[in-house]
N, C-alpha and C positions, 0 to 999 in steps of 0.2 A: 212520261215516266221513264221511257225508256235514252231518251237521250239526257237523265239528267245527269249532274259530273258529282253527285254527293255519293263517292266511294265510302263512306266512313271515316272516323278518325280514331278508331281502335277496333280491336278481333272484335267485341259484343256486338256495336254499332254493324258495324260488316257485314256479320252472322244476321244480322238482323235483317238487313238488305236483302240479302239473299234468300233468305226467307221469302222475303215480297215477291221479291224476282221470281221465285220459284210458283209462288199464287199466280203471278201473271204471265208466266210463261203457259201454264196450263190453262189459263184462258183463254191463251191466243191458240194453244192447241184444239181446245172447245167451239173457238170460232173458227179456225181452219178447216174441221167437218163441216161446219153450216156453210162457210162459204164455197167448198168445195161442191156440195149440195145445189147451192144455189144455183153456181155457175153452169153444172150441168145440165139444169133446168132451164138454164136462158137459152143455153146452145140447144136445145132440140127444136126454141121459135125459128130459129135461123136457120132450121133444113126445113121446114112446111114448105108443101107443095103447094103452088094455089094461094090462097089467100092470107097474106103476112102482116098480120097488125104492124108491125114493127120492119125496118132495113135492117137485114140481118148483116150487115156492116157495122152498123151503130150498135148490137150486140154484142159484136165479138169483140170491137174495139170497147166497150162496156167489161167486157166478161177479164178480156186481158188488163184494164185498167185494173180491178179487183185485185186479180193475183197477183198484180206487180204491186198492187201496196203492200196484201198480205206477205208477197216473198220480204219489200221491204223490212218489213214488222218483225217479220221473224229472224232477220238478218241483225238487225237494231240490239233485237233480246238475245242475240248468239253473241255479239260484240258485247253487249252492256255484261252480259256474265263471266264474260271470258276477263271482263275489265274489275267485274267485285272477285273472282275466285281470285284474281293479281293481289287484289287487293287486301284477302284475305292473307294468301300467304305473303306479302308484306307486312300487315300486323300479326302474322304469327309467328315471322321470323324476331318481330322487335320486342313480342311478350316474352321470347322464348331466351334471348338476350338478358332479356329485364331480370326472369328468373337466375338466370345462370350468375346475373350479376349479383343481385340480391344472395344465392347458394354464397358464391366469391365473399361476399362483406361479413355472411355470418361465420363461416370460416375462419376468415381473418380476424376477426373477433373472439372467437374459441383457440385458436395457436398464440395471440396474444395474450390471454389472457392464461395459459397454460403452464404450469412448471412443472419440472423435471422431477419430482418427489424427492421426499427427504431421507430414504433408507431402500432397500433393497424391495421389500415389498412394492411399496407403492410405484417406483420405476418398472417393474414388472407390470403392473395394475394399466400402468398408463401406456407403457408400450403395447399392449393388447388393445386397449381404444387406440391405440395411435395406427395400428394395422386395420382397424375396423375402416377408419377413415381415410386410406389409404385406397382401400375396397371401393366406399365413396368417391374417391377421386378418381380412380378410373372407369366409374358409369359414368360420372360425369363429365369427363372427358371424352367419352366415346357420344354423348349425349350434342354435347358442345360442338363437336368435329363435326356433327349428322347439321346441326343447322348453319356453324359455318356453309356449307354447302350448299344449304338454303338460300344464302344469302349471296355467293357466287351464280348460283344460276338466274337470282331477281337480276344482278349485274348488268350477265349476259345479256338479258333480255331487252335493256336498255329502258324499261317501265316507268312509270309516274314515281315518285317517291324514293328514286333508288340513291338519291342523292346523298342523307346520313348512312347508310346501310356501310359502306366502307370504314365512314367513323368509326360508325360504331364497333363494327368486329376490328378493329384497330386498338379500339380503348378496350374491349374487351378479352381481345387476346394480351395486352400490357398486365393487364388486371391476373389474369390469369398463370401470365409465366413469374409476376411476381410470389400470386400464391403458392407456386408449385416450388420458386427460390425457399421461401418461408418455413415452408412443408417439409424439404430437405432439411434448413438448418433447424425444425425443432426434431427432426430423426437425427440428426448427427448428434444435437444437445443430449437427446435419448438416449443416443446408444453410449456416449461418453459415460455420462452419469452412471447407467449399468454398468459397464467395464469398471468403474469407479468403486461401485458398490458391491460387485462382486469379489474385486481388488480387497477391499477391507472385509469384506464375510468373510474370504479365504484364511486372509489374514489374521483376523480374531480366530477363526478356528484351530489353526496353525499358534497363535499363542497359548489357544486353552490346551492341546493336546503336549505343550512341551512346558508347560507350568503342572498339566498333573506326572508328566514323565521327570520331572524334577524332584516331585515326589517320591517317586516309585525311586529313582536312582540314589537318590541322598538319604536310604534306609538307613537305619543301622542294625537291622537285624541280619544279623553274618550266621545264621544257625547255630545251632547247640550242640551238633555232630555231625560226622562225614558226611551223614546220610543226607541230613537238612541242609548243610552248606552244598553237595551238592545239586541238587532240586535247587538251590536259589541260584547258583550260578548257571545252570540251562535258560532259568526264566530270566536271567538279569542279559544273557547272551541274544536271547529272543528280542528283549530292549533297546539291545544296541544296534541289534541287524534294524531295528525298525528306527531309530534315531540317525542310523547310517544311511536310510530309504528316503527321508527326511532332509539330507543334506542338499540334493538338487529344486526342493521347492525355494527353500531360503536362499540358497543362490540364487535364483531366477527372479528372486523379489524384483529386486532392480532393475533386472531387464523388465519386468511387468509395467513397473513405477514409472519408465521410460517409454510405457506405449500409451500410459493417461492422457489424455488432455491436458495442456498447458495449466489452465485453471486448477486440476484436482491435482497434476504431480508437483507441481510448486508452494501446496501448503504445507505450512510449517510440521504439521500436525502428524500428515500422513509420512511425510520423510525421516521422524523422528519415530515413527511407528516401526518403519523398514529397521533404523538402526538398532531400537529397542529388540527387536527380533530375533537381527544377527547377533547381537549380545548374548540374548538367554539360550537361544542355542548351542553357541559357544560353550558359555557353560554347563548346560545338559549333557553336552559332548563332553566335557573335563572331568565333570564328577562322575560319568558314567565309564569312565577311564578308570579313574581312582575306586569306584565300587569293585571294577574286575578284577583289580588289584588287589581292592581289600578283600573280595571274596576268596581268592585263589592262596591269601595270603592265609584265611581264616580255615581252609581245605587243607595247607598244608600244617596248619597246627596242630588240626584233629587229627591229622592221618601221621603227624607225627609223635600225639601223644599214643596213638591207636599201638605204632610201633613201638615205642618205649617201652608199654604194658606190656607187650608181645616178651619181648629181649630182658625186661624185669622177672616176667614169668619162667620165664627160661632159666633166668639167672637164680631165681629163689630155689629154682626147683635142683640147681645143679650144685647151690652153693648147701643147702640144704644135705645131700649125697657127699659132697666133699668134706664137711664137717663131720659128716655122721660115718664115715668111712674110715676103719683100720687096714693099715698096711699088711696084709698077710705073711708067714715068717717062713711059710711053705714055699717050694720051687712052684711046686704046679697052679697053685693059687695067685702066686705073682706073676705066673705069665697070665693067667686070667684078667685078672686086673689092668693089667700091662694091655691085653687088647681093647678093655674098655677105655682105655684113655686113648687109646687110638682110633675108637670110633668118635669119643670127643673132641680129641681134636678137628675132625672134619666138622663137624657140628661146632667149635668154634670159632674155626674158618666162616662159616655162612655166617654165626652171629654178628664175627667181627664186624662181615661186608653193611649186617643191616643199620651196625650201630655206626659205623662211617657215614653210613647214607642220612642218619639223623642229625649228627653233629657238622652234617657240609648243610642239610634243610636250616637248623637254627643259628648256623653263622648269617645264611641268607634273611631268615627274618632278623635278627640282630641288625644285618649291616641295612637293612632296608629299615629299618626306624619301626618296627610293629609292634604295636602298644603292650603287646603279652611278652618280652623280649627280657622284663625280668625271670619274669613264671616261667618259660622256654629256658634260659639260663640254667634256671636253677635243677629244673629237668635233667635237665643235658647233662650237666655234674652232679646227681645222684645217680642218672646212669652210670655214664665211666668208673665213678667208685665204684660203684658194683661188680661194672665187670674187672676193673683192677684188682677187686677183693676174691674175685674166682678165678682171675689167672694168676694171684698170687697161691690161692689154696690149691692149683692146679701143677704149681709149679713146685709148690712144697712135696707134696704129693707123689710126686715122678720123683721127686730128689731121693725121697723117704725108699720107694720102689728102688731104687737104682742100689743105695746102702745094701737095701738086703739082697739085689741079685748079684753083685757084687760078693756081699758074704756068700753066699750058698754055689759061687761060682769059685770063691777058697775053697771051700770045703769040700766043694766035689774033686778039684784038683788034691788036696789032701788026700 
């Protein structure tokens, strides 16, 4: 039993063996006592004093022949286990292989058969298994490296069997830095495709945000007074700061477009998206140009009907006094009068300034093409008659004054 050469021809077999091995090593341990026993019972024939059944020669060389089998025996059972536990980790190193081989194929199987998803979700989804397994490759690689070394130290050893053992970690390390080439290029595929889908998320949300500010800017509600026009033109200025905050994303489209992958920035679809882009913002930018315009334009309409009314009122209320006004024929009364036109003159000095400042606003909407430029027009010349028609009553007036301080300046000389 002990010198047979049947190592096994796998870990079960082996384990099996050794198992045996291990029953009969405790036998011979079992016999060891007895013969230890024995022996020391031979040796006390061989010190009798006096009468010796036996040559205590042929004893001892008896007693020594025993232990030198049993040293043999036990020498036989220290080789022969020393020869299965080889034996064992020989086929533990080759099951251990087989596994790692078998992990390697179903891998290669699963990346094969793998794609990169067809929208943002789903590349997210798989990039997260794609890190799980990643996790896997480095136990298993740490797993891998433990029995390489297995299998260098069977080497060393120079043992029965160790003749495939270099193949093998040969073909299994080829196996393996392929998988791990493989491994890299479905995380490169990953990470592109992401970059890709994040590219177009960005980008659709960047069209939804300037197709409803397209909205918001191609109002046409310009308010109904100063007040409302302006409340729309703070909230139309707040639009612009943010369509102006806007302007360095869509610039950078293209530098993005330029960092894709060859495959995603060379379709037709996504480079025609880029330009669709710059387009609509282009124009969000122009009409949100021409809204400030028109708002500012529709501010100064109101604020210069606001003022008409002002300088009409004025004008009603002065033309109204002029008409209804006789020239006094007394001295003291005419210098009275004489000071109230002189505090109307300063009052209209100011009027003049504000009805200047009306008629320079509606030449400006006029010359600027503003849709109300007839309405404004026609404003503008029922003002100046008016106040033509109170600097003419204003002028009569003084004339009228002047006759009579003239006369009463005869008279007094009389």
């Amino acid at each position: 039993l002990l010198v047979s050469k049947d190592l096994g021809k796998h870990l079960l077999e082996v384990e099996d063996l050794l198992q045996k091995h291990g029953l009969l090593e405790a036998d011979i341990s079992a016999q060891t006592e007895r013969v230890q026993a024995l022996n020391a019972a031979a040796l006390k024939f061989s010190e009798l004093e006096g009468y010796q059944p036996c040559d205590p020669q042929i004893i001892c060389n008896r007693v020594n022949h025993v232990q030198t089998c049993l040293e043999e025996l036990e020498e036989l059972a220290a080789k022969r286990r020393k020869e299965l536990e080889d034996s064992r980790q020989l086929w533990t190193f080759f099951q251990e292989m087989e596994e790692a081989e078998a992990w390697i194929r179903e891998k290669e199987k699963i990346l094969a058969a793998k794609t990169c998803g067809r929208d943002l979700s789903s590349v997210l989804t798989l990039t997260n298994k794609h890190k799980t397994m990643l996790g896997e490759l480095g136990n298993r690689r740490a797993l891998l490296h433990q029995t390489m070394k297995k299998g260098e130290k069977i080497l060393a050893k120079k043992s029965f069997g160790s003749v495939g053992i270099q193949e093998k970690m040969r073909e299994v390390c080829l196996r393996w830095k392929k998988l791990e080439e493989v491994t890299g290029l479905h995380q490169q595929r990953l990470e592109d495709a992401l970059n890709f889908f994040q590219f177009s998320a960005e980008t659709d949300d960047l069209v939804a945000w300037l197709q409803d500010t397209y909205r918001i800017v191609s109002s046409d509600d310009f308010g109904h007074d100063d007040y409302s026009s302006q409340a729309l033109l703070r909230k139309h200025r707040a639009v612009v700061d943010e369509v102006e905050k806007h302007r360095a994303a869509v610039l950078s489209l293209r530098k993005q477009l330029a960092l894709l992958a060859p495959d995603h920035r060379q379709g037709v679809d996504v480079q025609i998206r880029v330009v669709e882009v710059e387009q609509l913002y282009g124009e969000v930018a122009e009409v949100a140009v021409l809204r400030t315009q028109w708002l500012q334009d529709a501010l100064a309409v109101y604020r210069m009907f606001s003022e008409v009314h002002a300088c009409e009122v004025w004008v009603d209320e002065k033309e109204q006094w002029l008409e209804k006004m006789e020239v006094p024929e007394e001295l003291d009364e005419v210098e009275v009068v004489q000071h109230r036109f002189e505090s109307l003159d300063q009052e209209m000095n100011s009027v003049m300034g504000r009805i200047l400042d009306v008629n320079q606003v509606v030449q400006q909407l006029v010359d600027g093409g503003h849709p109300s430029s007839d309405e404004v027009r026609s404003c503008q010349d029922h003002l100046n008659s008016r106040w033509n028609r109170v600097v003419e009553l204003v002028e009569s007036k003084k004339s009228q004054l002047s006759s009579v301080l003239k006369i009463q300046n005869f008279l007094l000389e009389c």
